[in-house]
N, CA, C and O atoms as CSV, one atom per row, in Angstrom:
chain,resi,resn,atom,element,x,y,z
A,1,UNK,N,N,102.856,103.032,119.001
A,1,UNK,CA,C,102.505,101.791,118.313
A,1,UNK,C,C,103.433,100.699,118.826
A,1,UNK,O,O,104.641,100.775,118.602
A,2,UNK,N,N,102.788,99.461,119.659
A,2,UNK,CA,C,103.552,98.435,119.328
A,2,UNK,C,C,104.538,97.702,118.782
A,2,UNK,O,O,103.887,97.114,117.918
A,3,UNK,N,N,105.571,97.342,118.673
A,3,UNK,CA,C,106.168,96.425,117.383
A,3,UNK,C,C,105.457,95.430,116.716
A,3,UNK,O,O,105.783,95.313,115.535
A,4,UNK,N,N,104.622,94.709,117.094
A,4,UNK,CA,C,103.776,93.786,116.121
A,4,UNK,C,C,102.727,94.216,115.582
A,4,UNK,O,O,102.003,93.323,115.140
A,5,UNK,N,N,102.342,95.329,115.439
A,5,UNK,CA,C,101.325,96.073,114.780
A,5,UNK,C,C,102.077,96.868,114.006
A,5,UNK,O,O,101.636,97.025,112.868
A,6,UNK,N,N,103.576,97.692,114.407
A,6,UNK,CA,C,104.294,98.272,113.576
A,6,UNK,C,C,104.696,97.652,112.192
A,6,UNK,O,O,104.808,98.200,111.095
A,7,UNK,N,N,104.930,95.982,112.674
A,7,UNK,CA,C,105.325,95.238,111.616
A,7,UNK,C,C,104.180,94.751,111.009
A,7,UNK,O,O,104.412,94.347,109.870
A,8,UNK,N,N,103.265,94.667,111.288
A,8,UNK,CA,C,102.289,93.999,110.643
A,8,UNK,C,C,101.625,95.190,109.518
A,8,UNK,O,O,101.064,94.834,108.482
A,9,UNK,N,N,101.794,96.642,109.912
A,9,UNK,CA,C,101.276,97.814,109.443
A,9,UNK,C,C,102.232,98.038,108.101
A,9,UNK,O,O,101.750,98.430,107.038
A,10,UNK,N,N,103.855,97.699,108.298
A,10,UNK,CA,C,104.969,97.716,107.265
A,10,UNK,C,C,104.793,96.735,106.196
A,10,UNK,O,O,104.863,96.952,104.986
A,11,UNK,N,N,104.512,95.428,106.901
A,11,UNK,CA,C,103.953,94.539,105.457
A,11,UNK,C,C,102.757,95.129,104.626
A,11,UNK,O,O,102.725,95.240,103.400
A,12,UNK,N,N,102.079,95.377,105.250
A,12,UNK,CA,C,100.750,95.302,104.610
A,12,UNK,C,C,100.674,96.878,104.028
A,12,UNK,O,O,99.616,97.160,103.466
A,13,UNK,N,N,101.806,98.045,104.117
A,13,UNK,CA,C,102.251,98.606,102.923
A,13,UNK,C,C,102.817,98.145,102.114
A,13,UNK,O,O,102.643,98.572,100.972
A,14,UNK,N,N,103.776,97.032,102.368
A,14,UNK,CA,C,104.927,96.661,101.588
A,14,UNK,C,C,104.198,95.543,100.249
A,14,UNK,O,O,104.654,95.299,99.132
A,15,UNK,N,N,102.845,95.008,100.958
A,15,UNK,CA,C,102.205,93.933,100.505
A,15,UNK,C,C,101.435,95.258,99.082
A,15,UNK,O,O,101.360,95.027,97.875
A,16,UNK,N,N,101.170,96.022,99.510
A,16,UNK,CA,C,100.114,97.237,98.535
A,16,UNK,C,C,100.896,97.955,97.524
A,16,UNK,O,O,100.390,98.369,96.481
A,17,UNK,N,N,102.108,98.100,97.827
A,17,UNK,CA,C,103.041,98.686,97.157
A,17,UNK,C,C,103.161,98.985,95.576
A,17,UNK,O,O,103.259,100.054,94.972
A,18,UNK,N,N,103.115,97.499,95.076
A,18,UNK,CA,C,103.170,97.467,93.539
A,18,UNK,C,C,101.911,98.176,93.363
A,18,UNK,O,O,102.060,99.106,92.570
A,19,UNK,N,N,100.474,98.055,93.911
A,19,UNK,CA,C,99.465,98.403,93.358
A,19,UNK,C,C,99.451,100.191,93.364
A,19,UNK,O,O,99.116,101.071,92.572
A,20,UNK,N,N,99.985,100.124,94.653
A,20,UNK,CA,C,99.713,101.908,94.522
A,20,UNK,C,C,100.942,102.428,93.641
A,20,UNK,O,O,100.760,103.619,93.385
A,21,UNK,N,N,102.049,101.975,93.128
A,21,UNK,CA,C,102.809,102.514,92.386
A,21,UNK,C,C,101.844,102.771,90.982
A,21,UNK,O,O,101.622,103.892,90.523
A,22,UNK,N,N,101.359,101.577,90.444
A,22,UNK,CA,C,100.445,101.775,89.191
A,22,UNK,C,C,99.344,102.444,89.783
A,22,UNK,O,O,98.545,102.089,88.916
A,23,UNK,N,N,98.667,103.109,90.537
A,23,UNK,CA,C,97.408,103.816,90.906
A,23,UNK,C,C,98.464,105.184,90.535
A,23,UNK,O,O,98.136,105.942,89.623
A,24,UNK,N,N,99.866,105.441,91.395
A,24,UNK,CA,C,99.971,106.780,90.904
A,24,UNK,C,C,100.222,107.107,89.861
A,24,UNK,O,O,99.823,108.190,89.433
A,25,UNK,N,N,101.077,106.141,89.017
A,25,UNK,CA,C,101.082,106.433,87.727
A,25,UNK,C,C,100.408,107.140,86.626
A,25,UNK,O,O,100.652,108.096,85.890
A,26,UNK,N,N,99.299,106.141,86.840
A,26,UNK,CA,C,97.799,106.563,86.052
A,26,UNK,C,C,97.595,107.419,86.576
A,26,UNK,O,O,97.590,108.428,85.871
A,27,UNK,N,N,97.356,107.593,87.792
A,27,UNK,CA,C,96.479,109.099,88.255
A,27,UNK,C,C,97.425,110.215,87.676
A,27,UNK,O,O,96.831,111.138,87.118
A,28,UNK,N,N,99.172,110.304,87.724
A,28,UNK,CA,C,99.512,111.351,86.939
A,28,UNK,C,C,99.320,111.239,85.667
A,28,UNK,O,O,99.196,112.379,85.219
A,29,UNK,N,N,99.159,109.859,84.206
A,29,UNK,CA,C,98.887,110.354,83.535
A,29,UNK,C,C,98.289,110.668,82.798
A,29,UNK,O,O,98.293,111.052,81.628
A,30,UNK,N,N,97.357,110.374,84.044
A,30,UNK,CA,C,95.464,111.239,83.745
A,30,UNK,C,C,95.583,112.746,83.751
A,30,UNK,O,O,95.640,113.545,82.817
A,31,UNK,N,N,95.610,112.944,85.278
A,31,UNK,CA,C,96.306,114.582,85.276
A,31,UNK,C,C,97.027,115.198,84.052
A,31,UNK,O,O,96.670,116.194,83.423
A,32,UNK,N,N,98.196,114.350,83.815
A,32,UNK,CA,C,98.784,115.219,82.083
A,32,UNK,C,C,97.717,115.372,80.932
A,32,UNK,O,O,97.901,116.349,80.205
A,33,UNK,N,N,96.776,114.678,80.681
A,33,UNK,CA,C,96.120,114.560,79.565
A,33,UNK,C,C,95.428,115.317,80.126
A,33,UNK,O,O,95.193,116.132,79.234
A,34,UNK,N,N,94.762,115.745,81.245
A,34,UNK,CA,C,93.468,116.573,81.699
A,34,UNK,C,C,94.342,117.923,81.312
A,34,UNK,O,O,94.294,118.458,80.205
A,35,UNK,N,N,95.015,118.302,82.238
A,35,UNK,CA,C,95.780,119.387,82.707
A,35,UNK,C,C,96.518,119.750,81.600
A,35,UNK,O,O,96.074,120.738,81.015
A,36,UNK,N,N,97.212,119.399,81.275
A,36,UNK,CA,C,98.515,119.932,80.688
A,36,UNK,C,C,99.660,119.874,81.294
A,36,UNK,O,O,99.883,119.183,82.288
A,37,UNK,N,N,100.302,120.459,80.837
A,37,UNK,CA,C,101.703,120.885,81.351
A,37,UNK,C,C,101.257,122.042,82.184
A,37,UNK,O,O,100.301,122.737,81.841
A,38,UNK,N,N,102.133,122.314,83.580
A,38,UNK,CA,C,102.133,123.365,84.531
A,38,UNK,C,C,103.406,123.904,84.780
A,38,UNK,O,O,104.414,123.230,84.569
A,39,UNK,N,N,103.482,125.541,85.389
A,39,UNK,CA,C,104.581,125.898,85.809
A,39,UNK,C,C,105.647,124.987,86.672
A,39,UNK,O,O,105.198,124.249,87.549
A,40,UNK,N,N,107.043,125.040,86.421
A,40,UNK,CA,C,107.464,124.118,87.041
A,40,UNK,C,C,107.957,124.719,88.573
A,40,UNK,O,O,108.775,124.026,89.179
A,41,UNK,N,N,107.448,126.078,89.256
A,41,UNK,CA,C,107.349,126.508,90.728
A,41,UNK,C,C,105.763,126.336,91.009
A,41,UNK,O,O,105.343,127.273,91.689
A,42,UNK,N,N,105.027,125.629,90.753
A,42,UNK,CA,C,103.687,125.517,90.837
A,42,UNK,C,C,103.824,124.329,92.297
A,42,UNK,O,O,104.875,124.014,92.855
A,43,UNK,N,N,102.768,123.966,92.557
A,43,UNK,CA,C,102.372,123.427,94.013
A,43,UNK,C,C,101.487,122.086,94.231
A,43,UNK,O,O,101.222,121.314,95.153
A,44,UNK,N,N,101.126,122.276,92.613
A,44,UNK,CA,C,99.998,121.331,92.006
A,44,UNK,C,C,100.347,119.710,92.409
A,44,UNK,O,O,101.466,119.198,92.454
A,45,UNK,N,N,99.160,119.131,92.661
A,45,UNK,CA,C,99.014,117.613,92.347
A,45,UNK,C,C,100.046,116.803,91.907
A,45,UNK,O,O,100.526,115.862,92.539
A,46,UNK,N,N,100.436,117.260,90.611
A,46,UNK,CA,C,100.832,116.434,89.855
A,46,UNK,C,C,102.574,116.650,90.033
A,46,UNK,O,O,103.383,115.941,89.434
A,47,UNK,N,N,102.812,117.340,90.613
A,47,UNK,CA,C,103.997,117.788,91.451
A,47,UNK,C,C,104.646,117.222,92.863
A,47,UNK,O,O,105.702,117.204,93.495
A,48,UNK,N,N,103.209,116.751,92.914
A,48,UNK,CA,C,103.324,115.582,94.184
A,48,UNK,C,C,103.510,114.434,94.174
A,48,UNK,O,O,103.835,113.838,95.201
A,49,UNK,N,N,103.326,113.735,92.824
A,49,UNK,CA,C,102.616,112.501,92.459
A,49,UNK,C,C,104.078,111.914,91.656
A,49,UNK,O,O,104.521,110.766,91.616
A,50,UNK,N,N,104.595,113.145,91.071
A,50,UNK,CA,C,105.925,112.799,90.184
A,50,UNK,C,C,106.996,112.761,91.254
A,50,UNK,O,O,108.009,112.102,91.018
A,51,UNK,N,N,106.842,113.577,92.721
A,51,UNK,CA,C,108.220,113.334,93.418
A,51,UNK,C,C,108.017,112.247,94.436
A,51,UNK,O,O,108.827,112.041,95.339
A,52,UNK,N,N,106.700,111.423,94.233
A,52,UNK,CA,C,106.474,110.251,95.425
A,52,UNK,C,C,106.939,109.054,94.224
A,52,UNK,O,O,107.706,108.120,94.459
A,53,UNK,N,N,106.326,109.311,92.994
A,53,UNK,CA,C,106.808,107.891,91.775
A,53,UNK,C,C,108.406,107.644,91.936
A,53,UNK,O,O,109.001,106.591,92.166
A,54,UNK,N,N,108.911,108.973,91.737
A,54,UNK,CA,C,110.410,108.962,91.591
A,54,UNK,C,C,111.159,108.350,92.915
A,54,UNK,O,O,112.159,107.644,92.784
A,55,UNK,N,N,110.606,108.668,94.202
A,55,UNK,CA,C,110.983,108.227,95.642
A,55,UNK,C,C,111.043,107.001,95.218
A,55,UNK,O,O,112.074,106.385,94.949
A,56,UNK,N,N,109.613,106.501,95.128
A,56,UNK,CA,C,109.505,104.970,95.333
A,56,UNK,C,C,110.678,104.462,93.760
A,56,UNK,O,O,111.250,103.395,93.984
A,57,UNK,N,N,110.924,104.902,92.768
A,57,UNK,CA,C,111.949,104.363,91.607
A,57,UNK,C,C,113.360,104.710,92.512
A,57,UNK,O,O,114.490,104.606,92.036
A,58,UNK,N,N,113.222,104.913,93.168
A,58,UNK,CA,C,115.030,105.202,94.210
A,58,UNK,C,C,115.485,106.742,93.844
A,58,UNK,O,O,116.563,107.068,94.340
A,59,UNK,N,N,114.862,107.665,93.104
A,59,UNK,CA,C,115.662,108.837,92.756
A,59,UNK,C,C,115.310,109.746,93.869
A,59,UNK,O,O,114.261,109.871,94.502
A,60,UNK,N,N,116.400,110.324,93.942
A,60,UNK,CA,C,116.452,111.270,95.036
A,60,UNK,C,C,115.661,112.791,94.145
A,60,UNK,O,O,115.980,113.259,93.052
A,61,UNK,N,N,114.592,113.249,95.086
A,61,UNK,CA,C,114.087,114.793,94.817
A,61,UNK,C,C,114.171,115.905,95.594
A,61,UNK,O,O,115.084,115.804,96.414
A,62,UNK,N,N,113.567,116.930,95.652
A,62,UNK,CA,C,113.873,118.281,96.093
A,62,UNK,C,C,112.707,117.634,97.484
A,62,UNK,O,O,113.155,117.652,98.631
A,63,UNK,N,N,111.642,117.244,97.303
A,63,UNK,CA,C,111.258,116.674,98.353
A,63,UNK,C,C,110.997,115.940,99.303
A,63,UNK,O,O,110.177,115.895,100.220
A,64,UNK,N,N,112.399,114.986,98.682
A,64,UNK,CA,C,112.167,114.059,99.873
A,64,UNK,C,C,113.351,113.895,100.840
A,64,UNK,O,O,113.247,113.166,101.826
C-alpha cells in the first residue's frame, strides 16, 4: 500500500471509530440478553467483542 492511501485508509477508520465503538457495544449487549452468560474458556462471539471494546477503552487483554 502506498502512503497516501495508507493515510487516507487510517482516517477514514479513525473518522468511523466512534460509530463502530457503539455498533459493538450493542451488538454485545444484544448477545448478553440473547445468550446469557458463557463459560469464561469459551471461544464465543461475545468474547471477541468484549476484548476489542476494552482495546479500543485503552485496557490491556489476554488478546491483544
Amino acid at each position: 500500500m502506498n502512503l497516501p492511501a495508507e493515510l487516507d485508509a487510517n482516517a477514514a477508520l479513525i473518522a468511523a471509530a466512534p460509530d463502530l465503538y457503539i455498533a459493538l457495544t450493542n451488538a454485545l449487549d444484544y448477545l448478553h440478553d440473547i445468550l446469557g452468560q458463557c463459560e469464561e474458556d469459551c471461544t464465543c462471539m461475545k468474547h471477541a467483542l468484549e476484548a476489542a471494546i476494552a482495546k479500543a477503552e485503552g485496557h490491556r487483554t489476554d488478546q491483544s
